[in-house]
Backbone as XML, in Angstrom:
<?xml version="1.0"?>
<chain id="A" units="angstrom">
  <residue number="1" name="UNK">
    <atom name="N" x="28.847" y="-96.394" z="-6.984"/>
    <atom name="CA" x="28.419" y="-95.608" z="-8.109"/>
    <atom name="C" x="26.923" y="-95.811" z="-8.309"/>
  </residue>
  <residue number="2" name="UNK">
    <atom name="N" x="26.514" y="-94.694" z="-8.625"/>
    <atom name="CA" x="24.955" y="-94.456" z="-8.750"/>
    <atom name="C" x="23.917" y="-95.481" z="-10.399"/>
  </residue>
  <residue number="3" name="UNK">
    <atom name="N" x="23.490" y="-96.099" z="-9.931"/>
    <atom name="CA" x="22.644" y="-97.137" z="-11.250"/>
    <atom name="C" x="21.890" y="-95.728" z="-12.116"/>
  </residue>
  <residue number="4" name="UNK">
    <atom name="N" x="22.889" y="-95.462" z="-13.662"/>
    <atom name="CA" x="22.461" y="-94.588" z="-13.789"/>
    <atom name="C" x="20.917" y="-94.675" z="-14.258"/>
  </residue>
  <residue number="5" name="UNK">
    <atom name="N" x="20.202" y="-95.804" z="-14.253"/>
    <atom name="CA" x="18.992" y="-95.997" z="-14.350"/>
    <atom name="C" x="17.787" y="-94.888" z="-13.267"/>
  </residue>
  <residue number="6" name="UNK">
    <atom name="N" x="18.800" y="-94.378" z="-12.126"/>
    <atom name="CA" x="18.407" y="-94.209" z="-10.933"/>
    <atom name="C" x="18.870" y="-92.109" z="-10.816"/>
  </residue>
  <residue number="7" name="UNK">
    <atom name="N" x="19.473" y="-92.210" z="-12.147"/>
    <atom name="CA" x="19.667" y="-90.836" z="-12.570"/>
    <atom name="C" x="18.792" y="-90.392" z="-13.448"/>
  </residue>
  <residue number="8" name="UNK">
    <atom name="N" x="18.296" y="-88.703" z="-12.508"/>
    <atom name="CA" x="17.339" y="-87.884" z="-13.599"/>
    <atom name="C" x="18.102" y="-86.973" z="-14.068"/>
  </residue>
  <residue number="9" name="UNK">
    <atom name="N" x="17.805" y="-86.812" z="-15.737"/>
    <atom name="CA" x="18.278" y="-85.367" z="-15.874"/>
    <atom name="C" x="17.251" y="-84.259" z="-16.239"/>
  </residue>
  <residue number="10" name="UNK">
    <atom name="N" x="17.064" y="-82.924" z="-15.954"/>
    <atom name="CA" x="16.328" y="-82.287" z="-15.899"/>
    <atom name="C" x="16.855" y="-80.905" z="-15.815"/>
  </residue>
  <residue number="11" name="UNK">
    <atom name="N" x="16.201" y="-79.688" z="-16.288"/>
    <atom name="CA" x="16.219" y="-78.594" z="-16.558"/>
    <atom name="C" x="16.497" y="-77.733" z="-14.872"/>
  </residue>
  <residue number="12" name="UNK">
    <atom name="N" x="17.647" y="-77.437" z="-14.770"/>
    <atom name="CA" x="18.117" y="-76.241" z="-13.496"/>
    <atom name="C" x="16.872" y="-75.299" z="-13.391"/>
  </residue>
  <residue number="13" name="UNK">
    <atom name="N" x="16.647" y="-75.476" z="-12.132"/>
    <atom name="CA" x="15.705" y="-74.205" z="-11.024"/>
    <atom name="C" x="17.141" y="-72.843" z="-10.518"/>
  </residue>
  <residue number="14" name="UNK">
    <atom name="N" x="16.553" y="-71.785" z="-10.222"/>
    <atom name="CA" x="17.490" y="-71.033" z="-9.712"/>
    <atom name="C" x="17.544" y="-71.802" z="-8.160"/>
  </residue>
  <residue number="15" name="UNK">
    <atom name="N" x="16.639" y="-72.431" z="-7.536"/>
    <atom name="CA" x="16.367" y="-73.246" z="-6.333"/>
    <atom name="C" x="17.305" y="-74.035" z="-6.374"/>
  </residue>
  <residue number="16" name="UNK">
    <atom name="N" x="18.279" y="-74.434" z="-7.407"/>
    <atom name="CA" x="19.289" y="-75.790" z="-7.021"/>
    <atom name="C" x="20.512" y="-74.773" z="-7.063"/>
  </residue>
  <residue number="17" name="UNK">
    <atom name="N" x="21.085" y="-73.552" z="-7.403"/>
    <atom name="CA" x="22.061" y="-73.024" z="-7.176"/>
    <atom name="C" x="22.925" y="-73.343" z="-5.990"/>
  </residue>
  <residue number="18" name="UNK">
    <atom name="N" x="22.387" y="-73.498" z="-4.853"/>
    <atom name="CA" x="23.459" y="-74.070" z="-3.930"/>
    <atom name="C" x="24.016" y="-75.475" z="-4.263"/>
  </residue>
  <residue number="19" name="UNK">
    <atom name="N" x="23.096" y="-76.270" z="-4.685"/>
    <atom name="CA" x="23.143" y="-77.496" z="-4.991"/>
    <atom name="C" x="24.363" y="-78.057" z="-6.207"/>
  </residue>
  <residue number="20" name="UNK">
    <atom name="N" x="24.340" y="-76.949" z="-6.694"/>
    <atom name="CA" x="25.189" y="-76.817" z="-8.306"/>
    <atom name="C" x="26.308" y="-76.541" z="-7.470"/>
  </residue>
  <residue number="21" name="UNK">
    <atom name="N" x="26.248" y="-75.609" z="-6.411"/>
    <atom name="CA" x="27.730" y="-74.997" z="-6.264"/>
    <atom name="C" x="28.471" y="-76.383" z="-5.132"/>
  </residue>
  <residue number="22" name="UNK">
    <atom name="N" x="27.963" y="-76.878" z="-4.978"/>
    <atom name="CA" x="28.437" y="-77.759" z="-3.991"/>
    <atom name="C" x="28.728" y="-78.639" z="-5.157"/>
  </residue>
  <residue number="23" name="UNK">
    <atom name="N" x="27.568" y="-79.205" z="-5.703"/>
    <atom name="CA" x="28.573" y="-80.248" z="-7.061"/>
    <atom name="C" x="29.678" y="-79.928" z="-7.802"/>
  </residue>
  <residue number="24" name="UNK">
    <atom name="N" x="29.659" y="-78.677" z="-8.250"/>
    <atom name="CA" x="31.053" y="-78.194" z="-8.530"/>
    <atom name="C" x="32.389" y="-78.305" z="-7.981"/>
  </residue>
  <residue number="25" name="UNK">
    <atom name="N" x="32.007" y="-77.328" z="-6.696"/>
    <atom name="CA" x="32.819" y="-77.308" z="-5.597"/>
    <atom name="C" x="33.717" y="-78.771" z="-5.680"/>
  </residue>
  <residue number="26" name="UNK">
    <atom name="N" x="32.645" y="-79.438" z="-5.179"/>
    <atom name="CA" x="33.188" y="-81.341" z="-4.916"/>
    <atom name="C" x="34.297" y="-81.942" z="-6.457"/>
  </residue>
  <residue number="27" name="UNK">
    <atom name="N" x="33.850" y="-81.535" z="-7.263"/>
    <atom name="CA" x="34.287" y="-81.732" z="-8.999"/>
    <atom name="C" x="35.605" y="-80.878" z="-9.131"/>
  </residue>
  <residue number="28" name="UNK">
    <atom name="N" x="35.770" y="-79.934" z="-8.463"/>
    <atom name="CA" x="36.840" y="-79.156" z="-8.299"/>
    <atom name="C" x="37.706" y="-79.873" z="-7.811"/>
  </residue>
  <residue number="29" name="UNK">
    <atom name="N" x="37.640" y="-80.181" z="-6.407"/>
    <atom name="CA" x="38.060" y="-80.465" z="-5.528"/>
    <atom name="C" x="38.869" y="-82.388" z="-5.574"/>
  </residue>
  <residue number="30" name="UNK">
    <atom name="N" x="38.038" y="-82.851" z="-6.190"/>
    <atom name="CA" x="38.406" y="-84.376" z="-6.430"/>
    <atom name="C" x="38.719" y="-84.302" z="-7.948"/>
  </residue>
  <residue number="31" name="UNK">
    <atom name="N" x="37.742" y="-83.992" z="-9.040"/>
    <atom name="CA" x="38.591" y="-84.741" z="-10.158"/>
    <atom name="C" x="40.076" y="-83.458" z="-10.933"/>
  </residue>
  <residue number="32" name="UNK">
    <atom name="N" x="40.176" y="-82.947" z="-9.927"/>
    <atom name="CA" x="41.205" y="-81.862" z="-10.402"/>
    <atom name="C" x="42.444" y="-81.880" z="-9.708"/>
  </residue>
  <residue number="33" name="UNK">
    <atom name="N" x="42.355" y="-82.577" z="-8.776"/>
    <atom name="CA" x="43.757" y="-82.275" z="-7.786"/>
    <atom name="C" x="44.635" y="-83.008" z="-7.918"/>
  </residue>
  <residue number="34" name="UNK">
    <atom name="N" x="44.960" y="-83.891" z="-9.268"/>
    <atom name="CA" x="46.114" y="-84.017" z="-9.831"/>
    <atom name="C" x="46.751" y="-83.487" z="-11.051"/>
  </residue>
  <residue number="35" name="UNK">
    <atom name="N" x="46.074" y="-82.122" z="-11.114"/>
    <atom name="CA" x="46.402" y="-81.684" z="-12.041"/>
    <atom name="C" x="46.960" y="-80.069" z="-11.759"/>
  </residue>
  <residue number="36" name="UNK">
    <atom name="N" x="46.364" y="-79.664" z="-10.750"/>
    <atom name="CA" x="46.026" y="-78.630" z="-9.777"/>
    <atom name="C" x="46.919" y="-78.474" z="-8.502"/>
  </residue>
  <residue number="37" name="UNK">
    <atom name="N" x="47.082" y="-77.630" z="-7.918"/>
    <atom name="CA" x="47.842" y="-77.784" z="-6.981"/>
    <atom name="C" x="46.416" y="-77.243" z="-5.969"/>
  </residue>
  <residue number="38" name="UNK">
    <atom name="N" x="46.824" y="-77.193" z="-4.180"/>
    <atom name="CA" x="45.799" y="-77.451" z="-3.686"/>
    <atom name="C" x="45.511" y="-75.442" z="-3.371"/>
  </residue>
  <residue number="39" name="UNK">
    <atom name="N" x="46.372" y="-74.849" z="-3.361"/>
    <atom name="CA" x="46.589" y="-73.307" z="-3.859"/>
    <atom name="C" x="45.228" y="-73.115" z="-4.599"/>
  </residue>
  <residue number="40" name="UNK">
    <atom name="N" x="45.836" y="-73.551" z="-5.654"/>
    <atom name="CA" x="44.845" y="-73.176" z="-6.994"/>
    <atom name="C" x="43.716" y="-73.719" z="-6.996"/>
  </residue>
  <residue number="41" name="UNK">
    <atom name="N" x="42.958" y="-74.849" z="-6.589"/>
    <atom name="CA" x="41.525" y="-74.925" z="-6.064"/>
    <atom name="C" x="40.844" y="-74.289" z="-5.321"/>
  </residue>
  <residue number="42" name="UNK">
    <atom name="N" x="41.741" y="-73.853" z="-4.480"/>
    <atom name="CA" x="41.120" y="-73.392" z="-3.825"/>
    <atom name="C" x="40.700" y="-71.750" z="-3.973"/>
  </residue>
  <residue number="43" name="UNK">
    <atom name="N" x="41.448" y="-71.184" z="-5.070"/>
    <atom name="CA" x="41.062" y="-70.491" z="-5.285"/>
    <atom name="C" x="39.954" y="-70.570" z="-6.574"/>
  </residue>
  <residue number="44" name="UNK">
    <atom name="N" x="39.880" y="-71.105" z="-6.862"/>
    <atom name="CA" x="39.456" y="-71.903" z="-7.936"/>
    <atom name="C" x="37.670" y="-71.546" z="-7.667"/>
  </residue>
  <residue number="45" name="UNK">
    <atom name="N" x="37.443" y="-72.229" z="-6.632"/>
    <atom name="CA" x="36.479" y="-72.901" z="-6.112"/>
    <atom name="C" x="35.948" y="-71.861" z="-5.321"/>
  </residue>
  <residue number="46" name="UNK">
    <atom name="N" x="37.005" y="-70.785" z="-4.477"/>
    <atom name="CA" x="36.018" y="-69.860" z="-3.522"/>
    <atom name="C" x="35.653" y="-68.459" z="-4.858"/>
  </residue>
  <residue number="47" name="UNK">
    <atom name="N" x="36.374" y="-68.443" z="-5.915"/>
    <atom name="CA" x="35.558" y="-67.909" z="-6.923"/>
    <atom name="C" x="34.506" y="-67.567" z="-6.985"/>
  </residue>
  <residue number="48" name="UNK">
    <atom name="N" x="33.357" y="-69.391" z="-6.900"/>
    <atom name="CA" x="31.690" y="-69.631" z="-7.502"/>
    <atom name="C" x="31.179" y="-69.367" z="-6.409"/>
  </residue>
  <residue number="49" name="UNK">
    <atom name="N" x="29.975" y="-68.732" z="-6.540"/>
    <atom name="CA" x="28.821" y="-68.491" z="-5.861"/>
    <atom name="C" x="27.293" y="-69.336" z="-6.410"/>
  </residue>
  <residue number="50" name="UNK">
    <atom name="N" x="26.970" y="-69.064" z="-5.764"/>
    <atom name="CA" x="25.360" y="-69.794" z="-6.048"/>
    <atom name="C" x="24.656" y="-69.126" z="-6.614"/>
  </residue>
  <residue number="51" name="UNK">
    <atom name="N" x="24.651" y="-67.803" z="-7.179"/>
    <atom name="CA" x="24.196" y="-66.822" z="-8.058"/>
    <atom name="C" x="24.800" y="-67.002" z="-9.279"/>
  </residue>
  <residue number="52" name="UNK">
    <atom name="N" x="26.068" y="-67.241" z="-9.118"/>
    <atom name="CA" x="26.507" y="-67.164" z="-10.650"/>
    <atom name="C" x="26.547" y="-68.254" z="-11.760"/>
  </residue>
  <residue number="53" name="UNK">
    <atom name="N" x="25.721" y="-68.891" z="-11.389"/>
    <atom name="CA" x="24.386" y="-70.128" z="-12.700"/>
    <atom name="C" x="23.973" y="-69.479" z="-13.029"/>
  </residue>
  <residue number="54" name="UNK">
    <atom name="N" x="22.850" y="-68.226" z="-12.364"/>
    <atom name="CA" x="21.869" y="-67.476" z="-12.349"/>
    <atom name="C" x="21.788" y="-67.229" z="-14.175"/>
  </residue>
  <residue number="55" name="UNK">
    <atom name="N" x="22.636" y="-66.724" z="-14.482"/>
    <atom name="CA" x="22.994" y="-66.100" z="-16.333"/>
    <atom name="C" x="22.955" y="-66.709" z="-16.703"/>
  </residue>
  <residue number="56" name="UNK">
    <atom name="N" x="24.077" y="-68.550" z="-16.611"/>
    <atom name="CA" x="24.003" y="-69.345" z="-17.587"/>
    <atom name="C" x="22.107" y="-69.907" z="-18.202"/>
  </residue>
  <residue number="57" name="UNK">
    <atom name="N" x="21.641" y="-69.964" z="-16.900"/>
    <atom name="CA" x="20.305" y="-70.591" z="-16.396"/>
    <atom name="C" x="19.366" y="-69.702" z="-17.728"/>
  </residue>
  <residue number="58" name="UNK">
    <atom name="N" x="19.375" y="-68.525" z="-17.346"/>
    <atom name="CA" x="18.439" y="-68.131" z="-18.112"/>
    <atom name="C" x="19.265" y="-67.774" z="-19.727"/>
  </residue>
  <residue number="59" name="UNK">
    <atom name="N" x="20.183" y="-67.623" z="-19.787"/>
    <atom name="CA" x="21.055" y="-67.857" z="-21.525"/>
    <atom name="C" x="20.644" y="-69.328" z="-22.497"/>
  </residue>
  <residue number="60" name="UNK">
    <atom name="N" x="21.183" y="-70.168" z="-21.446"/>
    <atom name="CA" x="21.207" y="-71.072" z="-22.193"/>
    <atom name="C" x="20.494" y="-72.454" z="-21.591"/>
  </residue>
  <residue number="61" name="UNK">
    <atom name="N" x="20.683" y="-73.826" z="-22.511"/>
    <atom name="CA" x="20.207" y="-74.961" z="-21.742"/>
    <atom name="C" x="21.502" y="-75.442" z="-20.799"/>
  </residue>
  <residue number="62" name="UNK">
    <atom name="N" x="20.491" y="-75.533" z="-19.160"/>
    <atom name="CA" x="21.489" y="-75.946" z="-18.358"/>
    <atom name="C" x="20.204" y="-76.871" z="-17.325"/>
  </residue>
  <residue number="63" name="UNK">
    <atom name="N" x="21.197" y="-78.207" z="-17.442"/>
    <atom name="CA" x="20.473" y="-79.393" z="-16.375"/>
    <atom name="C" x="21.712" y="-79.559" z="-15.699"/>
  </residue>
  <residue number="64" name="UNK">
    <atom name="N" x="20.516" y="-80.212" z="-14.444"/>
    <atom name="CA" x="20.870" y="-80.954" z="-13.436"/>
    <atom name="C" x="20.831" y="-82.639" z="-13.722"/>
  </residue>
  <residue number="65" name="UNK">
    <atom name="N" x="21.792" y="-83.266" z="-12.811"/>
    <atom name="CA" x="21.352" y="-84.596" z="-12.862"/>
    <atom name="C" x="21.176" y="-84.518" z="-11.651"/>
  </residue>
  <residue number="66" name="UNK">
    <atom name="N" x="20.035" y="-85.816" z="-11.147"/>
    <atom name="CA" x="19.857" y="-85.714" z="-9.678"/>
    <atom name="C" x="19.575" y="-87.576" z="-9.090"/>
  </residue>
  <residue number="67" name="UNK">
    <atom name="N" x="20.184" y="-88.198" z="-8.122"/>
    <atom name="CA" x="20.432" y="-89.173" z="-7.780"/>
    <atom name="C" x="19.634" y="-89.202" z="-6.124"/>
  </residue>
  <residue number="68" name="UNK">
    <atom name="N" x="18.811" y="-90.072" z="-6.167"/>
    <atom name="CA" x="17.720" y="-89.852" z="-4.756"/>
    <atom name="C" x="17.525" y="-88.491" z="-4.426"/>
  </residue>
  <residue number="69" name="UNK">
    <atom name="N" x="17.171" y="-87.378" z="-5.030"/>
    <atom name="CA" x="16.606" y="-86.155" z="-4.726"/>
    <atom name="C" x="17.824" y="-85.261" z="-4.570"/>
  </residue>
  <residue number="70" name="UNK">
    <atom name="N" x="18.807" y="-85.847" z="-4.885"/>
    <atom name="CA" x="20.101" y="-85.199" z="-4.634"/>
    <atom name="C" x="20.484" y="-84.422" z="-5.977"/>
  </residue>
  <residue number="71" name="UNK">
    <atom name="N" x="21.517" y="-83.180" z="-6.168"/>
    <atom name="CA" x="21.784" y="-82.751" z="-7.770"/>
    <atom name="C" x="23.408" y="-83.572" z="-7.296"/>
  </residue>
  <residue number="72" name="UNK">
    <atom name="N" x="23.879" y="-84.172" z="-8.374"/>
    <atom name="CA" x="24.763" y="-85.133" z="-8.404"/>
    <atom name="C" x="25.843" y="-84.486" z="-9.461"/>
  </residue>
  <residue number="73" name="UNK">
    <atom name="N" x="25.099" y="-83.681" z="-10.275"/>
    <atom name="CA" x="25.922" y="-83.236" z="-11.500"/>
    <atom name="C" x="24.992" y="-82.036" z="-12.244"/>
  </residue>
  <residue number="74" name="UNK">
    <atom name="N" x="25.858" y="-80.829" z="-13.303"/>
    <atom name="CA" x="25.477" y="-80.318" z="-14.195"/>
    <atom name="C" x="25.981" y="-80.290" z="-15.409"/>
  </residue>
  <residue number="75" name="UNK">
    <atom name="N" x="25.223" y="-79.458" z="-16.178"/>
    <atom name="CA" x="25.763" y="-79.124" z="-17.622"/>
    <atom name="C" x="25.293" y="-77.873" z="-18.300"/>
  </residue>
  <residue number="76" name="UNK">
    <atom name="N" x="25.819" y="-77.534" z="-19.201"/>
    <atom name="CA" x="25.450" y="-76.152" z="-20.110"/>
    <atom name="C" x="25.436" y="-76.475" z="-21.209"/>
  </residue>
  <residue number="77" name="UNK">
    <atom name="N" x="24.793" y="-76.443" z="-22.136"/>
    <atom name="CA" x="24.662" y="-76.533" z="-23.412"/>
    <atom name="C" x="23.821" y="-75.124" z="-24.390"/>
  </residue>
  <residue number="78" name="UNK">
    <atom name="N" x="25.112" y="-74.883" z="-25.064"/>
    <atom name="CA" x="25.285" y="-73.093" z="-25.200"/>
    <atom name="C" x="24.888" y="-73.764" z="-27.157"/>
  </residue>
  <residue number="79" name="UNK">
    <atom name="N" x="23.663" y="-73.708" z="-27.394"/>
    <atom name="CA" x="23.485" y="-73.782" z="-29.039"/>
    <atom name="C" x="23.809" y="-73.127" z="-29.912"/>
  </residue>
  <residue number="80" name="UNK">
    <atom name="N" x="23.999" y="-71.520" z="-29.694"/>
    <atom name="CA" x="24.555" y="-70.641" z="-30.231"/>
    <atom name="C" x="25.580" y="-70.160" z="-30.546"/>
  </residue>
  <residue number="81" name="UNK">
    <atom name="N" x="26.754" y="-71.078" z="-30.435"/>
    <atom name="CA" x="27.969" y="-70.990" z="-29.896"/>
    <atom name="C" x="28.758" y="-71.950" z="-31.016"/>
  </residue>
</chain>
């Protein structure tokens, strides 16, 4: 596990969209599949594209966390809501 001392968090580029979709993807894929059947991830998961941050990105506040240059994790934080 990552020293979260050694974690940045910071404001999403449309440039990390692949990056997001792969963290997802992975988040899908592991912390869901006991809840999930492997069917349903997978559809789940071929859903997201790397464009479709694109809206949240410019709507609302959305970071990255990033661990040695890596995006490790996201978030959305919708104020209006």
């Amino acid at each position: 596990m990552a020293n979260v001392a050694s974690v940045a968090i910071r404001r999403a580029r449309s440039t990390d969209c692949h990056d997001i979709l792969e963290a997802h993807t992975q988040a899908i894929r592991v912390l869901c599949q006991a809840e999930y059947s492997q069917t349903q991830l997978v559809g789940w998961a071929e859903r997201l594209t790397p464009e479709g941050y694109l809206p949240a990105m410019s709507r609302n506040i959305f970071l990255v966390a990033e661990h040695n240059g890596r995006v490790v994790g996201f978030g959305e934080l919708a104020l209006d809501r």
